[in-house]
N, C-alpha and C positions, 0 to 999 in steps of 0.2 A: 637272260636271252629274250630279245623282242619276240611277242606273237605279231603274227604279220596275216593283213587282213585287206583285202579292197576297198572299203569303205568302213571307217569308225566315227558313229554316232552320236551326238552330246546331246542327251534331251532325249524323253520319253513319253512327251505331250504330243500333240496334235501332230504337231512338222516331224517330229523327229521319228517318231513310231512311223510313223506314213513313209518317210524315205526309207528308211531302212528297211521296211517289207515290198517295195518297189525294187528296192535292188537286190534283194537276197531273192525276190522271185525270177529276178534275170538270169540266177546261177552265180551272183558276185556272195563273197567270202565274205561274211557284217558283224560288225561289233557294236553294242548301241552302252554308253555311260550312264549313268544319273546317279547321283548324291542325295537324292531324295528319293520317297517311295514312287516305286515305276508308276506313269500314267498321268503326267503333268500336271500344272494347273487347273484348267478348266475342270478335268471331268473331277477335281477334289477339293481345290482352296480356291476356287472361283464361277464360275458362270452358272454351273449346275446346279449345287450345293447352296448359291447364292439365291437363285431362284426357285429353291424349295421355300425355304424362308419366306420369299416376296409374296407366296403363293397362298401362305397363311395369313400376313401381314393385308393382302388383298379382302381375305375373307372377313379379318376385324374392319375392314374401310370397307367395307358394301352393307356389314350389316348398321352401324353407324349412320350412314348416308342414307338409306332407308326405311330410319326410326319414324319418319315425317311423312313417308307415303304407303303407310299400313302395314310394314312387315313389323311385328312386335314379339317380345320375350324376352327375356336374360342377356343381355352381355353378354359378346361372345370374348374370352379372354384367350390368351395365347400360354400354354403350359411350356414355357421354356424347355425345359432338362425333356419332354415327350417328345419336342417338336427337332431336338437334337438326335434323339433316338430314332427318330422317321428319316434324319437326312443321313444319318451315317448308314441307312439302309442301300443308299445309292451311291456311299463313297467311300465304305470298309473295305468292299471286294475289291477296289480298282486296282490296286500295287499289284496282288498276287494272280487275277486275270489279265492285266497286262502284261507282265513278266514270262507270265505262262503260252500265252499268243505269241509273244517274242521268241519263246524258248524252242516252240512246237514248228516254226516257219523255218528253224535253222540259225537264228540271230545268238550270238555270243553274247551274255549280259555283263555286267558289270556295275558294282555298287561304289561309287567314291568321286570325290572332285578331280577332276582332269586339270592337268598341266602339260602345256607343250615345254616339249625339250629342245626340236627342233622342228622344222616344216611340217613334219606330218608323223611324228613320232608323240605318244601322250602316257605318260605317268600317272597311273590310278592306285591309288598305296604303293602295293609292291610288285605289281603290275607293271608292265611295259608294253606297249601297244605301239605297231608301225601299222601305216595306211598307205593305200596309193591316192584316193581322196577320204578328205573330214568337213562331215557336215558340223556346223555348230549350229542347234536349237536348242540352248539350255533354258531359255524364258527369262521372265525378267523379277525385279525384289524391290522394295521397297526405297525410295529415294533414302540418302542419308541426309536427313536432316538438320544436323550439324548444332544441336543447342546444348547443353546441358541437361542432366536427366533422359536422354532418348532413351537408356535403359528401361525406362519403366512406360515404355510405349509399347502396345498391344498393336502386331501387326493385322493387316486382312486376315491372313492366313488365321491366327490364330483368336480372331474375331469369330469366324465361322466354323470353331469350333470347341465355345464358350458352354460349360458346361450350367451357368447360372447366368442371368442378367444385371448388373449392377443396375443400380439405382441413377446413379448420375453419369454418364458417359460423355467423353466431350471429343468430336474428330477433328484432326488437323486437318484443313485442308478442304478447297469446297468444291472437287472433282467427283467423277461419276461414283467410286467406291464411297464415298463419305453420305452423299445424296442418297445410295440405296441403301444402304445398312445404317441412315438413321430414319429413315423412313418404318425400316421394318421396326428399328427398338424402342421409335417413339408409341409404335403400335403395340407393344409389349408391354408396357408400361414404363418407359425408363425416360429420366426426363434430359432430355437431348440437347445436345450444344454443338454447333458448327463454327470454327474460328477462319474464315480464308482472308488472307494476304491480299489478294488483289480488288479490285474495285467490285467487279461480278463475279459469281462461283460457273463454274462450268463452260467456260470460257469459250470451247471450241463448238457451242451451238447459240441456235438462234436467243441471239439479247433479249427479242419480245418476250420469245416462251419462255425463256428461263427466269423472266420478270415474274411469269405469271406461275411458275412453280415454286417461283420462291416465296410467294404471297402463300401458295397451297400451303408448303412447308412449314410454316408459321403459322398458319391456320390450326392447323394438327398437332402445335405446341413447340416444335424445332424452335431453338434461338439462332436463326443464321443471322453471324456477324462478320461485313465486308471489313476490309483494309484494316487489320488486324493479325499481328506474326505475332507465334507463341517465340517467344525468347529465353524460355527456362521452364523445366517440370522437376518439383518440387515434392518429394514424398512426404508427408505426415501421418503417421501414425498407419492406418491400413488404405488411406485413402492420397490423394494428389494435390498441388496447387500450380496451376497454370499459369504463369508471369507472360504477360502480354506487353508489346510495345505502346501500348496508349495507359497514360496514368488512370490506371483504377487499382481495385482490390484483386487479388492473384483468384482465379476461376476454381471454385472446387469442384473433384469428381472421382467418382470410381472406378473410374477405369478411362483411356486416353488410348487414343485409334489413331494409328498414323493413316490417312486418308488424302496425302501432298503428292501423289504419283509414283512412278514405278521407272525403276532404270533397267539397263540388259546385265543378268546374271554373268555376266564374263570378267570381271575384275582381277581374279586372281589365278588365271589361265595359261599367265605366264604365255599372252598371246607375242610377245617384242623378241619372241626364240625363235619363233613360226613367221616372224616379218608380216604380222597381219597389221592390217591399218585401221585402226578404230576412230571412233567419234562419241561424241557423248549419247548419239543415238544406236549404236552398234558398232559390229561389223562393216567397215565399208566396201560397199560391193558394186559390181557395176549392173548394166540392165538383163544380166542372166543370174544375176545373187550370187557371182563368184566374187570371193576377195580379189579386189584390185591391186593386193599387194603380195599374192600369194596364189596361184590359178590351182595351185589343189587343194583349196578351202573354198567350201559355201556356205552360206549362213541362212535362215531360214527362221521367219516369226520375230517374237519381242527381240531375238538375240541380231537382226539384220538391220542396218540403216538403210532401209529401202524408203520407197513414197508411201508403202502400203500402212495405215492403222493398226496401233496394238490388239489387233484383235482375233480370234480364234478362228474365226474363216479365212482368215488369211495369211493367219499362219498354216492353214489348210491348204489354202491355195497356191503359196510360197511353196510350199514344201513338192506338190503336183509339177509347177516348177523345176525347180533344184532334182529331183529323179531323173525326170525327162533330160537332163542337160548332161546329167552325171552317164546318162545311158544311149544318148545318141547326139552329143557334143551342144554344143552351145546354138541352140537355135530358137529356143523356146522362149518367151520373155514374160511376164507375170501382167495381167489384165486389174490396177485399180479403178476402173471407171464405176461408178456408183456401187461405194461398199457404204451401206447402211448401218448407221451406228445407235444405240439407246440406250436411256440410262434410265434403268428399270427402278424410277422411283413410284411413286402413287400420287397424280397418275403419271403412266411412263412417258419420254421426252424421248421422239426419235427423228434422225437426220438422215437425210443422202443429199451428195450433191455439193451444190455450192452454197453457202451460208451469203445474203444477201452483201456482206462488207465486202466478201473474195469477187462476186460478178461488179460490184465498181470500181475496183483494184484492176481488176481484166477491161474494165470502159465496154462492158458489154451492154447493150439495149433490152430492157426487159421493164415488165408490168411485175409488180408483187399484189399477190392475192394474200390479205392478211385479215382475220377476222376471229375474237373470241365468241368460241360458239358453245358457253353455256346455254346460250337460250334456245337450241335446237332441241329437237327431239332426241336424238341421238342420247345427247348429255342431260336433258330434263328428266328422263324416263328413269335414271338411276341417279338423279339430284347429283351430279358433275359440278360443281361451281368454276372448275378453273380448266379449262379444255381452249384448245385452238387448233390454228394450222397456218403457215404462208409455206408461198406456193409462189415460185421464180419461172417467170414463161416468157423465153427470147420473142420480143417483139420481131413480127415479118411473118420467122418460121413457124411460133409458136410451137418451139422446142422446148422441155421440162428443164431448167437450170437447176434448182433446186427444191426442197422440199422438205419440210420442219412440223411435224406433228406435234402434239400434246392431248394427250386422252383418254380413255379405255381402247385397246389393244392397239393404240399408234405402233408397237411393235411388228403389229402384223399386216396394218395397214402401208407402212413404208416400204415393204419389199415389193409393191406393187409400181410407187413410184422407181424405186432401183429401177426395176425392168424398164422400166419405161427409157430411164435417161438413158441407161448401159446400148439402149436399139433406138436411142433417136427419133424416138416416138415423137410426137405432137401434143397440145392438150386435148385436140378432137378424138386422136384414136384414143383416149380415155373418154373423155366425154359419149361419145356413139356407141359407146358399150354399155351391154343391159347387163345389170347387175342383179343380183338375188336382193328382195328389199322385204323389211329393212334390214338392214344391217351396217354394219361399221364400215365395210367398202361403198357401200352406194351415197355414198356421204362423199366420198371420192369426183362425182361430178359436178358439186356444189361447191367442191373449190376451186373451180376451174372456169 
């Protein structure tokens, strides 16, 4: 016999915890799924987790960088198997304080992979669950790669939670996850290999910076090699061989990262019962995140083909979304205007905005402010060799189009330009503002 519920849940990450405590505090009947341990991605096999690591990896790159302007001593080296013990400190507890927040609010749990049966009915083992609506926020997994040997590919997931370092690691792929987790393991001592396919790695930020991180990269020991597909991994003995499309010798290593992107966890959901309509990027939804093929499913985060970034604030903000629509009808619409994105290598690489190719694809009029500024103060005071920024400002209005950091804390520096674009600022109302100096924002008027 079906349990029968108001709203059932897929996903226990960001979006999906977030709706389902928006509607169970309305007084709606909630059932929430997940197949893995409660409390999604980010806060266990990604963002978090990821940048405890970086944090460390940061502290071998300063003192390093400042052997040459009198900080002196020992080597600072990174104790792998400690520095695992420190981050499971932030992502042991997650499953059973999520679970537990769920349980405590009134939410129905449920441990297993979902199958629609029909519209709104889902099969969890021996389970049966009917809904009046179903969010789907299951997140997303790892592309299938499609070669021979993928068995013996070490995903994210299971990268950031490597109990030892090999010696030779090598990532597929030259996207943000390959970029920061070889940054952290070239810092570890591990001797690093980047393989990507296409011409440039990182494709969806600015070409200058990414020129000039790749130089960093390399600096630091990384092998990054462009227009190169791995086409077979090969076991030997306790270790790998990489077969690569260009004739050389097959790559050795000990260990192989899949680091080629990430698709939406819905594959096997047996979504074609529930007449939902997918894409290779999700769920397809219209401009309130309901299925277009289906008005009582919504989708929400990596699992939605929306315009929004795979990214955790926005599956945050997805999700703020999708409540509001489920609880007082479809009026709510989701805001991407300048969501800031980085890719927390060393030093980090962050974006908002328009990337300079997208504003002459639009025929828009604008000045680029582009300049590497190792030889500022900013970047000389802590020996920085590879730092920059461009900077998109519509000619006339002298509106903020876009905005492309590289540097020590570009991360926290870009959520200033966000602001800026998201209200139609100018470059003046940046520039007329007195800043705390120095510091890394007042550097902010010099691009401008």
């Amino acid at each position: 016999m079906s349990k029968q519920f108001d709203l059932i849940v897929i996903g226990t990450g960001s979006a999906g915890s977030s709706v389902a405590k928006k509607c169970v505090g309305a007084g709606w009947k909630v059932a929430i799924i997940d197949s893995r341990p409660f409390g999604g991605t980010c806060s266990q096999r990604g963002c978090d987790p990821k940048k405890v690591l970086v944090g460390a990896a940061e502290v071998v790159d300063w003192q390093r960088r400042m052997k040459a302007n009198g900080v002196s001593g020992k080597d600072v080296q990174i104790d792998w198997a400690e520095l695992m013990r420190f981050k499971r400190t932030f992502t042991e507890s997650v499953p059973d304080r999520t679970q537990r927040e769920l349980t405590e609010v009134g939410i129905t749990t449920f441990h297993g992979r979902a199958q629609f049966t029909d519209a709104t009915t889902l099969q969890v083992n021996e389970e049966t669950l009917t809904g009046r609506y179903v969010v789907i926020a299951a997140g997303a997994k790892p592309v299938d790669l499609g070669i021979p040997g993928i068995e013996f590919v070490t995903t994210s997931d299971q990268f950031l939670d490597l109990d030892a370092l090999p010696k030779r690691i090598v990532f597929i792929g030259g996207g943000y996850i390959s970029f920061e987790f070889a940054h952290i393991a070239v810092r570890a001592g591990s001797e690093v290999t980047i393989l990507h396919k296409g011409k440039r790695p990182l494709e969806g930020f600015d070409a200058d910076l990414v020129q000039q991180l790749s130089e960093a990269s390399r600096e630091v020991g990384i092998d990054l090699q462009t227009e190169i597909e791995v086409t077979k991994i090969e076991q030997k003995d306790k270790s790998f061989l990489i077969h690569t499309s260009k004739d050389s010798k097959p790559i050795p290593a000990d260990l192989v990262v899949h680091g080629a992107g990430r698709v939406p966890d819905i594959d096997d959901m047996a979504l074609e019962k529930a007449g939902i309509e997918r894409s290779k990027r999700g769920i397809v939804v219209n401009e309130f995140l309901q299925s277009v093929s289906n008005s009582a499913v919504y989708a929400a985060g990596d699992a939605a083909d929306s315009d929004g970034l795979p990214l955790t604030p926005v599956a945050s903000a997805e999700a703020s979304v999708v409540a509001r629509n489920l609880l007082e009808g479809n009026k709510t619409k989701p805001n991407f205007t300048a969501t800031p994105s980085v890719v927390f290598a060393i030093p980090p690489l962050a974006s908002v905005g328009l990337t300079e190719e997208e504003a002459k694809e639009q025929a828009l009029k604008f000045k680029v402010n582009y300049e590497e500024t190792s030889t500022w103060y900013t970047s000389r005071r802590t020996n920085e060799k590879h730092t920059g920024f461009k900077i998109l400002v519509e000619e006339g209005s002298g509106r903020i189009l876009g905005a492309h950091l590289l540097g020590a804390h570009a991360e926290e520096v870009i959520n200033l330009f966000a602001l800026a674009i998201r209200h139609n600022l100018c470059d003046t109302d940046l520039t007329d503002m007195l800043y705390a100096y120095p510091t890394f924002t007042s550097d902010l008027g010099y691009m401008l």
